[in-house]
C-alpha positions in Angstrom: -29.2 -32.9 9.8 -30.9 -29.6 10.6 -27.7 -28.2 11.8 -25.4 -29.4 8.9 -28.4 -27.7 6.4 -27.9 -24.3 8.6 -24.3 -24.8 7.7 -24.6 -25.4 4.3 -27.2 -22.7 4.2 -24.5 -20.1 6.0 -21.7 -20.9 3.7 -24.0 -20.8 0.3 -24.8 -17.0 1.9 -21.2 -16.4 2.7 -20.4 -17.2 -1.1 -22.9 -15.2 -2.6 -21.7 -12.2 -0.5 -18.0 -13.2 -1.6 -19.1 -13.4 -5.2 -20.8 -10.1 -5.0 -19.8 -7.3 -7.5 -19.1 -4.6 -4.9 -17.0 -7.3 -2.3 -15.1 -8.6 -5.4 -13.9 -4.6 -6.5 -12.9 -4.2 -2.8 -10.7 -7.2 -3.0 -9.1 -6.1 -5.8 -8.9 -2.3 -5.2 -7.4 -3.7 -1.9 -4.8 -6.0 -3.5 -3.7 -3.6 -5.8 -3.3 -0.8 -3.2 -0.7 -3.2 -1.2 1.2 -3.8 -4.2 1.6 -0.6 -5.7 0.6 1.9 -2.5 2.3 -0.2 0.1 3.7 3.5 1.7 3.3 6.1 -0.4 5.1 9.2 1.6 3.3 12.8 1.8 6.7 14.5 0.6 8.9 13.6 -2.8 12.2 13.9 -3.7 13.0 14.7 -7.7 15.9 14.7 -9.7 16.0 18.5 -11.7 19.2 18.7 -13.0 22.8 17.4 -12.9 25.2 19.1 -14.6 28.5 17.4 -15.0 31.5 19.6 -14.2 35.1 19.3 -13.2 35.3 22.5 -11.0 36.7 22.8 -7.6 33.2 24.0 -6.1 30.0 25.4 -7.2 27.0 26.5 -4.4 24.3 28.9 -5.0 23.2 31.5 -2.7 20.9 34.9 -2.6 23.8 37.5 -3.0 21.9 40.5 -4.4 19.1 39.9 -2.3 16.5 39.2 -5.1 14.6 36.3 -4.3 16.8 34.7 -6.5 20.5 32.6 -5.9 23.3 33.0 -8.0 25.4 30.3 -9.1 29.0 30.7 -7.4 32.1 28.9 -9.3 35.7 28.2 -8.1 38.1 26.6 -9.8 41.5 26.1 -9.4 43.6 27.4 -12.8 46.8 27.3 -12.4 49.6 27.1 -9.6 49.2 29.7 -8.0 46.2 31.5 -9.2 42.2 30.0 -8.7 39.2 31.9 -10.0 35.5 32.6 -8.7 32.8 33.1 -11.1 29.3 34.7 -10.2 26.5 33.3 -12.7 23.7 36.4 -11.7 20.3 34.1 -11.7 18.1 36.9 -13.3 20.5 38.5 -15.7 22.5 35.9 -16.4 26.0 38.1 -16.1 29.0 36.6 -15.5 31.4 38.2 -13.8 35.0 36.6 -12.7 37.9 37.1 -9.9 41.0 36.0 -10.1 42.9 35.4 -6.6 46.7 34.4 -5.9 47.6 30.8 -4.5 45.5 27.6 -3.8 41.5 27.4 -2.5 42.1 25.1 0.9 40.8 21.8 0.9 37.5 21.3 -1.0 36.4 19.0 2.1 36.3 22.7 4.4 34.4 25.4 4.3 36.8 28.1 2.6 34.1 29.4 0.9 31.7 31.6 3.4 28.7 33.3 2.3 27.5 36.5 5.0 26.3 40.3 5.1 28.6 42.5 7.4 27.0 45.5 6.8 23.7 44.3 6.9 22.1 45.3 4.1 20.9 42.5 2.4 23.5 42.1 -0.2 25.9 39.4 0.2 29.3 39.0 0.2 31.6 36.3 -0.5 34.7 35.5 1.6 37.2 33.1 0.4 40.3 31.3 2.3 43.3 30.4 0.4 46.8 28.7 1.1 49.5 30.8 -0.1 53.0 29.0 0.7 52.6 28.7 4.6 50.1 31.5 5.3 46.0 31.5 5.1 44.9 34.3 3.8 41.6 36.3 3.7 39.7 37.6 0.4 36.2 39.1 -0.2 34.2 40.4 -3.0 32.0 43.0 -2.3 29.7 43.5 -5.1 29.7 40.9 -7.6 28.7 44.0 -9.8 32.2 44.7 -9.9 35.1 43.2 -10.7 37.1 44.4 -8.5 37.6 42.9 -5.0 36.3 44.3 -1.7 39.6 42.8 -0.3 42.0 40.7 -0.9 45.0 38.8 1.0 44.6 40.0 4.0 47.1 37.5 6.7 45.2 35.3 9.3 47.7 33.0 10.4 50.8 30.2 9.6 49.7 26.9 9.1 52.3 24.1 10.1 53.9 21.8 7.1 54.2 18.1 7.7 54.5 15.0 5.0 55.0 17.5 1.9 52.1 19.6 2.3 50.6 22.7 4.9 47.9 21.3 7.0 44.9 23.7 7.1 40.9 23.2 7.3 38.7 25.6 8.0 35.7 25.8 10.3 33.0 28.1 9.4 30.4 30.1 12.0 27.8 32.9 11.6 28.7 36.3 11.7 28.1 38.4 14.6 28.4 41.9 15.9 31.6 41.3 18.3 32.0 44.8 19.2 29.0 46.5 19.2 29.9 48.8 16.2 26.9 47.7 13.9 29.2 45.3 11.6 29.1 42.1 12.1 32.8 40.4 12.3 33.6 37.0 10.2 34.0 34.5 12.6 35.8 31.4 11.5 38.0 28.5 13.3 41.1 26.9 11.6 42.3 22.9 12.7 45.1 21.4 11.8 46.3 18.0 12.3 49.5 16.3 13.4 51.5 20.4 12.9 49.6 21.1 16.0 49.0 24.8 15.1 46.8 26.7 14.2 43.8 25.6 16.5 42.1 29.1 17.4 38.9 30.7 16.8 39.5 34.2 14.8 37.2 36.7 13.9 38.0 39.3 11.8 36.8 42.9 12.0 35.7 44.0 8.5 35.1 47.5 9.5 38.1 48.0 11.7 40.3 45.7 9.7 41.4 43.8 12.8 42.0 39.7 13.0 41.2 38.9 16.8 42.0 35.6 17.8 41.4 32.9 20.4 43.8 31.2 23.2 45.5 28.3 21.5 42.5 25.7 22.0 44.1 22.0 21.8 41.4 19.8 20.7 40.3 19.4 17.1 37.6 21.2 16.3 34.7 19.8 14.5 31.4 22.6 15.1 31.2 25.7 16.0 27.9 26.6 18.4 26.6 30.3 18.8 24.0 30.4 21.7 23.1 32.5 24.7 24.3 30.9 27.9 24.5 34.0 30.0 21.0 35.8 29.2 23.0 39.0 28.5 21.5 39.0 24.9 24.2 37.9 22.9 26.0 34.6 22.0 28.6 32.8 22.9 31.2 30.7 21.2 31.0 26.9 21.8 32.8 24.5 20.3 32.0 21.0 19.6 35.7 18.7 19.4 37.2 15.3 20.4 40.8 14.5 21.6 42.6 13.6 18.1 45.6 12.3 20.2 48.0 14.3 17.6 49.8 16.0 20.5 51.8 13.6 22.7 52.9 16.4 24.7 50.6 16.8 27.3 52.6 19.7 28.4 50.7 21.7 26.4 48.1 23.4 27.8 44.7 22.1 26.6 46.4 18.7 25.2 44.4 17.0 22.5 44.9 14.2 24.7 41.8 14.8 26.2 38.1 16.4 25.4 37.5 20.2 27.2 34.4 22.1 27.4 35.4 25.3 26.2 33.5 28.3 26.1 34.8 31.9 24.6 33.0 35.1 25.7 32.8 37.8 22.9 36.1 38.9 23.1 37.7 35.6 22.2 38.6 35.0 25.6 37.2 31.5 27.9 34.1 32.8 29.4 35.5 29.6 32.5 38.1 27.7 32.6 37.6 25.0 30.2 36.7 21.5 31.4 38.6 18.5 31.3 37.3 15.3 30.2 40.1 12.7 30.0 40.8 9.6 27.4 41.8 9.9 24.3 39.3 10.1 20.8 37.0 11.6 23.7 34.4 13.5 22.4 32.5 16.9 23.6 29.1 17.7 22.3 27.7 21.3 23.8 24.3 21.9 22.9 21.8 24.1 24.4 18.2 23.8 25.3 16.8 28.0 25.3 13.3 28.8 27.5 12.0 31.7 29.1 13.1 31.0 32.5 16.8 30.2 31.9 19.5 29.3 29.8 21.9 26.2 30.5 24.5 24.6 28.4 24.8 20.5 28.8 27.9 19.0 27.4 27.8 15.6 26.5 31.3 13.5 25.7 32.1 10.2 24.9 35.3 8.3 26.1 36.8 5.5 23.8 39.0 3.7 26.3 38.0 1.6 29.3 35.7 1.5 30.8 33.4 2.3 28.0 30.8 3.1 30.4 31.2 6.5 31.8 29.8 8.6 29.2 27.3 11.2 30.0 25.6 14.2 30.1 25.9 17.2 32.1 24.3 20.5 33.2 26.4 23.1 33.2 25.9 26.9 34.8 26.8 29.9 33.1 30.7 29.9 35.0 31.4 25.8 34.4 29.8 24.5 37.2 28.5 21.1 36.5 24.9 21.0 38.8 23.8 17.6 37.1 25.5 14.6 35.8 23.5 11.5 34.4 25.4 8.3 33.1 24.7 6.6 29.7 25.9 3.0 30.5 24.9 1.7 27.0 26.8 4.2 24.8 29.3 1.7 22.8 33.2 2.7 22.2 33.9 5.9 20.3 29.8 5.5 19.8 28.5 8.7 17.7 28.6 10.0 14.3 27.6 13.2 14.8 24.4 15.1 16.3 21.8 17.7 15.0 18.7 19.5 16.3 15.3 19.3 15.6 11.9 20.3 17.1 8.4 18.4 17.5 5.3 19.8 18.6 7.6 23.1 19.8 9.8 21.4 21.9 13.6 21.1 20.6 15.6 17.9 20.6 19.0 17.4 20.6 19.4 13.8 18.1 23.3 12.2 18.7 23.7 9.7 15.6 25.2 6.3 16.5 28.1 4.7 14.6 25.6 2.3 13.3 24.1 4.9 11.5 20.4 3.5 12.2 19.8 4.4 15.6 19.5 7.9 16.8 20.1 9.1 20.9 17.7 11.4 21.6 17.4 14.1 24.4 14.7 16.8 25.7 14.6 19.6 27.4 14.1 17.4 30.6 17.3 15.2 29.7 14.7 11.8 29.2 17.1 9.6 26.8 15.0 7.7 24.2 16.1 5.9 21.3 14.9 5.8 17.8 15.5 3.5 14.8 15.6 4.9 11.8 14.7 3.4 8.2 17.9 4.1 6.6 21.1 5.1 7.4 21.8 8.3 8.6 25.3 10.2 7.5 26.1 13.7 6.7 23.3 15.7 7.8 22.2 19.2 7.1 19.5 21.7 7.2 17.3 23.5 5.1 14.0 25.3 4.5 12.8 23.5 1.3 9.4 24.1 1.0 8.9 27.7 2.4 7.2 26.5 5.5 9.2 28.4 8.0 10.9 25.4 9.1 14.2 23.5 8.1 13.6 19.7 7.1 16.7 17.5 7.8 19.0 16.1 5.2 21.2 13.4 5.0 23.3 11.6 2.4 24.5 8.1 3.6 27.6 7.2 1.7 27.3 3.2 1.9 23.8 2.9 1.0 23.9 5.7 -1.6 20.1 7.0 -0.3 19.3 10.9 0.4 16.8 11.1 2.9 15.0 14.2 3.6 13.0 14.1 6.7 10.3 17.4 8.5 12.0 18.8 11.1 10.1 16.2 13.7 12.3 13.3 12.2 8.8 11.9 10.5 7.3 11.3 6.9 10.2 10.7 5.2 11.6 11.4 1.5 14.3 8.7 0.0 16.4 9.0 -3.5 18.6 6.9 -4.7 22.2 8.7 -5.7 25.5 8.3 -6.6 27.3 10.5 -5.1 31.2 11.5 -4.2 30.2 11.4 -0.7 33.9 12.4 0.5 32.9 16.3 -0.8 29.8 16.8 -0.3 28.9 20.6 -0.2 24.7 21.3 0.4 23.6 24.7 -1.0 19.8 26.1 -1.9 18.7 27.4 -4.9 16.0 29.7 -4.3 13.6 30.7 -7.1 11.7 33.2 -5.8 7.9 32.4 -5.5 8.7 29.0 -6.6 10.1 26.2 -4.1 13.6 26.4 -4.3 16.2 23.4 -5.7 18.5 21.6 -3.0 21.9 21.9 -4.7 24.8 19.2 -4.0 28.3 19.4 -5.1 30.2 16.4 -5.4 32.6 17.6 -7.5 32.6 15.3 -10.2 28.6 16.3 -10.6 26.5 19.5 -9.6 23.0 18.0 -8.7 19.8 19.8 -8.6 16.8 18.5 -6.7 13.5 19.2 -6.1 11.4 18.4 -2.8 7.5 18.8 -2.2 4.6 17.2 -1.6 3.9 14.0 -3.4 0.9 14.5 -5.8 0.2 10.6 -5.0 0.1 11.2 -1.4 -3.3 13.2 -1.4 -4.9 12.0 -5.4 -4.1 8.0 -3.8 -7.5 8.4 -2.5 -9.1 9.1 -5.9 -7.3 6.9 -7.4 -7.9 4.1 -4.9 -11.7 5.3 -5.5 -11.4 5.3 -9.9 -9.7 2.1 -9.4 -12.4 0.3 -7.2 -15.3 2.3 -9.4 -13.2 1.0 -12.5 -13.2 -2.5 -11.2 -16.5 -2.5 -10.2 -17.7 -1.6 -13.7 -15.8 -4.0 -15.3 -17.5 -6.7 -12.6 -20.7 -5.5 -13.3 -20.3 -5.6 -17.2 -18.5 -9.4 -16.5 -21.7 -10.5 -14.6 -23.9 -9.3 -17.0 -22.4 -10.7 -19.9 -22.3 -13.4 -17.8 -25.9 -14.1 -17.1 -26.8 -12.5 -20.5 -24.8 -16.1 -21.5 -26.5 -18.0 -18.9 -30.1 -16.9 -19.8 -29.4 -17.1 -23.4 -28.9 -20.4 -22.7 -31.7 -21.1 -20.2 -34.2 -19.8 -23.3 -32.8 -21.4 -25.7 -32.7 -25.0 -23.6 -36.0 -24.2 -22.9 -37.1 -24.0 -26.3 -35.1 -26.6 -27.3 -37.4 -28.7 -24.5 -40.4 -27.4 -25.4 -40.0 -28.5 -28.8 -39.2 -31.8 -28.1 -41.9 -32.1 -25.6 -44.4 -31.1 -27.8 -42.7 -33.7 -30.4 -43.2 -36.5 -27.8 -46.3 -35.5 -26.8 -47.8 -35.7 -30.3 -46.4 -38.8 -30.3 -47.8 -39.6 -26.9 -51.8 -38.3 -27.9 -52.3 -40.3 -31.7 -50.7 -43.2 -29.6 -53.9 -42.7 -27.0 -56.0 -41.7 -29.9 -55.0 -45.1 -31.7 -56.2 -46.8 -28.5 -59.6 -45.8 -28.7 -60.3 -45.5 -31.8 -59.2 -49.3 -32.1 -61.7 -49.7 -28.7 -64.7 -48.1 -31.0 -63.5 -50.7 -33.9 -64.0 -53.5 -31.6 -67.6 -51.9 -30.4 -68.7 -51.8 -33.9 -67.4 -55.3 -35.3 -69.7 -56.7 -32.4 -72.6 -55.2 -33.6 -72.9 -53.3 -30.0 -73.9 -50.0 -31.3 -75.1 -48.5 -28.5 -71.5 -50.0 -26.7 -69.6 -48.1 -29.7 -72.3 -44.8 -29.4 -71.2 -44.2 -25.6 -67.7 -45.0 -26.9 -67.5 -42.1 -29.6 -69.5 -39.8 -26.6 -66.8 -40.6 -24.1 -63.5 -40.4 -26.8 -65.3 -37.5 -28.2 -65.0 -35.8 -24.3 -61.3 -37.1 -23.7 -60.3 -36.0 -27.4 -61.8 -32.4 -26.8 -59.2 -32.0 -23.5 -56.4 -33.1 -25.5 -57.2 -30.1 -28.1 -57.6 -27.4 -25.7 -54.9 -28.3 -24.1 -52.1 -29.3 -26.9 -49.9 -26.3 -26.7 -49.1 -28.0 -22.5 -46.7 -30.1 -21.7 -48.2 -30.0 -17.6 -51.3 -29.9 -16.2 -52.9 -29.7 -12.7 -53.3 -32.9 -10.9 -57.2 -32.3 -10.5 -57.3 -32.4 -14.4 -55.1 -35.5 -15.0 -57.0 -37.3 -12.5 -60.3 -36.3 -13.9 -59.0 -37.1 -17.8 -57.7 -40.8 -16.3 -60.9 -41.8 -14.8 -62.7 -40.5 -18.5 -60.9 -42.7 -19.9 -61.2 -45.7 -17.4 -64.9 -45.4 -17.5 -64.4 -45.5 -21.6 -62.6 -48.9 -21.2 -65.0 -50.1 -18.7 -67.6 -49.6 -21.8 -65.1 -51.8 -23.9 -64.4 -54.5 -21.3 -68.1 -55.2 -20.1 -67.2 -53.7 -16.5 -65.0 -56.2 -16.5 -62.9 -54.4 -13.8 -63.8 -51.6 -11.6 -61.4 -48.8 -9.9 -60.8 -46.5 -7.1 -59.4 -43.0 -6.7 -58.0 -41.7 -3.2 -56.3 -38.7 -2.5 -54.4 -37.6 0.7 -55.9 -34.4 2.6 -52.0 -33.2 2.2 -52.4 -33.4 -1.3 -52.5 -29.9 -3.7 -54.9 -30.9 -6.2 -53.7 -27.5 -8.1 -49.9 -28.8 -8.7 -48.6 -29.3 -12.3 -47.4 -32.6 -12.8 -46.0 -33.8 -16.3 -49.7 -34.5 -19.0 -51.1 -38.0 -19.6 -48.3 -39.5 -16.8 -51.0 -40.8 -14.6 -53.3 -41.9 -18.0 -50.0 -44.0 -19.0 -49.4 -46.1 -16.3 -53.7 -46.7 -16.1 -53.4 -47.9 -19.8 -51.0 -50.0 -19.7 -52.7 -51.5 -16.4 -55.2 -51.8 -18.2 -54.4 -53.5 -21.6 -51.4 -55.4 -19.9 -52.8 -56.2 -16.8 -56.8 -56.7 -16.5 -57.8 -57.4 -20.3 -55.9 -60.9 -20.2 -57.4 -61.5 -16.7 -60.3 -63.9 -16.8 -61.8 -62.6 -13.2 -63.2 -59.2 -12.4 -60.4 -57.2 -12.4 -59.3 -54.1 -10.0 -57.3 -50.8 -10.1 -56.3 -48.3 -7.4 -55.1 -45.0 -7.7 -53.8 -43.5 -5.0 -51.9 -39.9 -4.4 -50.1 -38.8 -1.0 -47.4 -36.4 -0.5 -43.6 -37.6 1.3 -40.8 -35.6 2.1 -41.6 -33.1 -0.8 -42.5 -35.4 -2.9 -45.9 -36.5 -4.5 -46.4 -40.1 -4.6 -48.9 -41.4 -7.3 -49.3 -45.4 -7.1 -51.7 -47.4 -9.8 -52.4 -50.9 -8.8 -53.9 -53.5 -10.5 -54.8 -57.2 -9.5 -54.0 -58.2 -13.1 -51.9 -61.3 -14.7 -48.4 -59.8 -14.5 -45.9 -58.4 -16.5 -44.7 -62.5 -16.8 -48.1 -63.7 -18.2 -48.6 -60.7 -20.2 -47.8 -61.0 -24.0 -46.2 -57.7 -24.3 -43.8 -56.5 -21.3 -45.2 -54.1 -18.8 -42.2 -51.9 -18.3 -41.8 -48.2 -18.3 -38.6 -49.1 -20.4 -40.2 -50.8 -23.1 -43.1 -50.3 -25.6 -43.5 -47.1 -27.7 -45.8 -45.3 -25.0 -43.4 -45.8 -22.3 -40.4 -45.2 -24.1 -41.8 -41.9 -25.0 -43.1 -41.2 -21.1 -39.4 -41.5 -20.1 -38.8 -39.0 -22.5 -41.2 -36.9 -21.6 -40.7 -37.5 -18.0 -36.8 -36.5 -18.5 -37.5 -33.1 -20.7 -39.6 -32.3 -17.4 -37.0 -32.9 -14.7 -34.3 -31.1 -17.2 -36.7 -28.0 -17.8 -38.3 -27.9 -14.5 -35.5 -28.9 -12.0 -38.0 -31.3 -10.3 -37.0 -34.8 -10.8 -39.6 -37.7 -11.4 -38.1 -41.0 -10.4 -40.7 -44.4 -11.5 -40.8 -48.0 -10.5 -42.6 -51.2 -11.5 -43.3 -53.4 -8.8 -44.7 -57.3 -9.1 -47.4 -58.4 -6.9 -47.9 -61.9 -5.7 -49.8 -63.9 -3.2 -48.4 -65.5 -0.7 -48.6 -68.9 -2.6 -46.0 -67.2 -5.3 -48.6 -67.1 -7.8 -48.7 -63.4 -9.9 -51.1 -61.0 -8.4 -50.9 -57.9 -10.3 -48.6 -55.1 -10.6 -48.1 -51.8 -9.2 -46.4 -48.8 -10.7 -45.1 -45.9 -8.5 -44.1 -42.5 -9.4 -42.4 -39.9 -7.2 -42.4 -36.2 -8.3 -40.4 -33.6 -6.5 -42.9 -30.6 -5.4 -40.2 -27.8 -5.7 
């Protein structure tokens, strides 16, 4: 029993606590931050602008070196003539060229953006198709309308299925020759025509086109790093073996993948490597330090056995000191591969045909794996919030998500777009101070967006705190309206109580007053005057209690007690001393407890008049208080005729003063939460016959 009240007691205090204003905010604030905050991300990606257009390619770069990147425009007019168009971003000048024949593919990069003189100011340089022959254009100044060059001869393309196949590979320009200009350096792939597959650079200053051995594979990147420590780049290239020339008589066959590596001259700085298997694919990437500088080319073979891929270290003349084996890499398994850096140390990241999961390789050549969110597809780079650092971004065609993520692959921005994925061309609009715009062209729509910190991200917090604060005021305000109702509607039960107490027990004191009055009546209709003189003294005491204390509905239990056995000494004056009575009281008894007025009086009148006045012996009553299991126990017995032989019923159900002591006795339990529960016992002897009756009351202490 104790244990299952410590329970009861634990899980009262456990609901109180639940039920508190503060906890029941939390819960809310908490709630609410799952369903609206369930990630918010540090960076966002916005929607600026999209500008609908139906040109054949629009980018924005820094030409003038302002700050500032002008819009750049080709379309393709006529025939045989397209235009570019320079939007200047502070002026606002437009100023047009028009070139002879056709802007290659709009899938390439014919368009390159670079400074060959190196002073700041851009130029443009621009590939174009006429009949069988690529040829070279620049603008100088976009100031004037008049081209730096224009059709200058790089090389024949090869025609096959009603059309010249052409694509051009763009790279950074570099300083070939040591003359302070840097060169234009450029690759051109064709497909099943087989030619041209070279690397050319052409010398701006000199007027020179240089160009490379014929190099067989497709080319898909072009990789400008320091692999001898001299200072200067090399030429890498990143390819796979397209299987468009079934000759394998030609030298460097696209049959297979080949580590090739050109020296600044154009020429292989080795022989190039062989790596055999068709749709094999060579990835060189470099890992720089302070100590030394090694190239690793990684390939991928997509015929059997589609374990042998793997990645090698490579010295500066071809040697390959270190092989290690991939065994998991799945047929013709990547989609492509960027860089990246986290806490200063570069990554190499090779994306999987799934899309999701990224290979990814350290300085040390540890393999790990990562799973991304979403799909990754075309990726690029690009500074977009002036930090120094280029955040990754990629477009994924099937799920039509951008995702930007910081240069350590983490805390990453997603858009939804619809996009033309199959040409996709990234640019940045810079604006200054201001962050600058990404830009993507998709040829049907020129879209500008914006990319920064997410104002959520950091003001979360003080919204998660206005929210809880918010709640919690409203709580507060609930609660108190809440026991503002409640103790409305304590007072008013409490008055409505009071009043009716106060109606029953003006009911309850003529009703006693009747009584003895009627006593004194009797007193003086049998001439005993001195009988009826002691009778007025005695009613006279009794009535004076009743007035002083008329506005109470309790009184202690010494005062009850000590107003009962007034009045029983009263009726022993009217009876003769016919009966005599007893009071005993428990030492566990508080004699200072309120207990409802006149309830012990009741049940000694009605012994009294029901019991002992129809008796013809000497008649006895007993009063006795105790205390039990928090309750006080008040018993009057009398040795009376019984409530059979008595010509009025002695119940606490019937007759006007005990209806009105149930009443009362109610009232008290309602207003006082301490419940009074009474019973009427018969006595008898053992020979059956009546021998008085006992009334029992039990009043709750607290």
């Amino acid at each position: 029993m104790a244990f299952t009240k410590i329970l009861i007691h634990d899980w009262r205090k456990r609901w109180v606590i639940l039920f508190n204003p503060y906890v029941i905010s939390l819960i809310i604030t908490i709630l609410i931050l799952i369903l609206v905050f369930p990630t918010v991300p540090k960076y966002k990606i916005s929607v600026a602008k999209i500008i609908r257009n139906t040109l054949d390619l629009e980018v924005y770069a820094d030409i003038s070196g302002d700050g500032y990147s002008d819009r750049i425009s080709i379309k393709d007019d006529t025939a045989d003539i397209f235009s570019i168009v320079v939007y200047e971003a502070i002026t606002g000048k437009m100023n047009q060229w028009n070139f002879e024949g056709k802007p290659l593919t709009k899938t390439n990069d014919y368009l390159i953006i670079g400074d060959y003189n190196k002073n700041s100011k851009k130029e443009l340089y621009i590939f174009s198709l006429n009949h069988d022959s690529i040829m070279l254009h620049c603008i100088y100044d976009i100031d004037n309308n008049k081209p730096g060059f224009k059709n200058v001869f790089i090389s024949r393309v090869g025609f096959r299925k009603g059309r010249y196949e052409a694509a051009i590979l763009k790279a950074a320009m570099d300083d070939l020759n040591n003359d302070g200009y840097n060169e234009l350096i450029f690759a051109v792939n064709s497909g099943f025509s087989l030619t041209p597959r070279n690397i050319f650079a052409y010398d701006i200053n000199n007027r020179v086109v240089l160009s490379s051995p014929f190099l067989g594979m497709s080319m898909t990147r072009i990789i400008q790093k320091d692999i001898t420590g001299d200072g200067k780049n090399e030429i890498l290239i990143q390819g796979h073996a397209s299987d468009n020339i079934a000759d394998t008589s030609f030298r460097y066959h696209d049959r297979s993948a080949w580590l090739m590596v050109l020296d600044r001259k154009l020429n292989f700085l080795f022989e190039p490597k062989e790596f055999k298997g068709a749709y094999s694919h060579i990835y060189p990437f470099i890992f720089e330090n302070n100590l030394s500088f090694s190239q690793a080319g990684f390939y991928i073979r997509s015929t059997p056995p589609s374990n042998d891929s793997k990645i090698c270290i490579l010295e500066k003349n071809g040697k390959i000191t270190r092989e290690k084996y991939l065994p998991d890499i799945p047929f013709n398994g990547f989609n492509n591969i960027f860089f990246f850096s986290a806490k200063g140390k570069p990554y190499i990241a090779f994306i999987k045909k799934n899309k999701k999961e990224l290979l990814i390789i350290d300085q040390e050549f540890n393999i790990t794996e990562k799973e991304m969110e979403v799909n990754i597809g075309q990726v690029e780079s690009f500074d977009l919030d002036n930090d120094g650092l280029n955040e990754i971004i990629s477009y994924d065609s099937e799920s039509g998500k951008l995702i930007i993520l910081r240069n350590n692959l983490k805390q990453p921005a997603l858009i939804d777009l619809s996009l033309n994925s199959g040409s996709l061309r990234f640019s940045l609009k810079n604006n200054g101070e201001e962050l600058p715009e990404l830009v993507i062209w998709d040829h049907l729509n020129t879209s500008l967006l914006t990319y920064g910190i997410n104002p959520i991200f950091y003001s979360r917090w003080l919204i998660t705190f206005g929210i809880y604060f918010g709640f919690l005021a409203f709580t507060w305000l609930l609660l108190r309206i809440q026991r503002y109702q409640i103790e409305s509607k304590r007072i008013m039960e409490k008055r409505i109580s009071e009043l009716q107490m106060k109606i029953i027990k003006n009911q309850l004191d003529p009703h006693f007053t009747l009584n003895a009055i009627n006593s004194i009546i009797h007193s003086i209709r049998n001439n005993e005057s001195e009988s009826a003189a002691e009778h007025l003294l005695q009613f006279s005491s009794l009535y004076r209690h009743l007035l002083l204390t008329a506005d109470q509905f309790t009184c202690p239990l010494k005062d009850e007690l000590a107003f009962t056995e007034n009045y029983l000494r009263m009726e022993q004056l009217r009876f003769k001393n016919k009966f005599n009575y007893s009071i005993a009281i428990s030492e566990s008894v508080n004699n200072e407890v309120e207990i409802p007025k006149m309830c012990i009086q009741t049940a000694v009148e009605n012994a009294v008049k029901h019991g002992i006045a129809p008796l013809k012996t000497f008649g006895e009553i007993l009063i006795t208080v105790t205390t039990n299991n928090n309750h006080l126990v008040i018993e009057v017995q009398d040795n009376g005729v019984g409530r059979n032989a008595s010509s009025n019923l002695y119940s606490l159900s019937t007759h006007m003063g005990n209806r009105l002591t149930r009443q009362y006795f109610d009232l008290f339990t309602k207003l006082t939460k301490r419940k009074i529960d009474g019973n009427v016992e018969d006595l008898f002897l053992e020979s059956g016959q009546a021998a008085g009756t006992c009334v029992k009351l039990e009043i709750q202490l607290n």
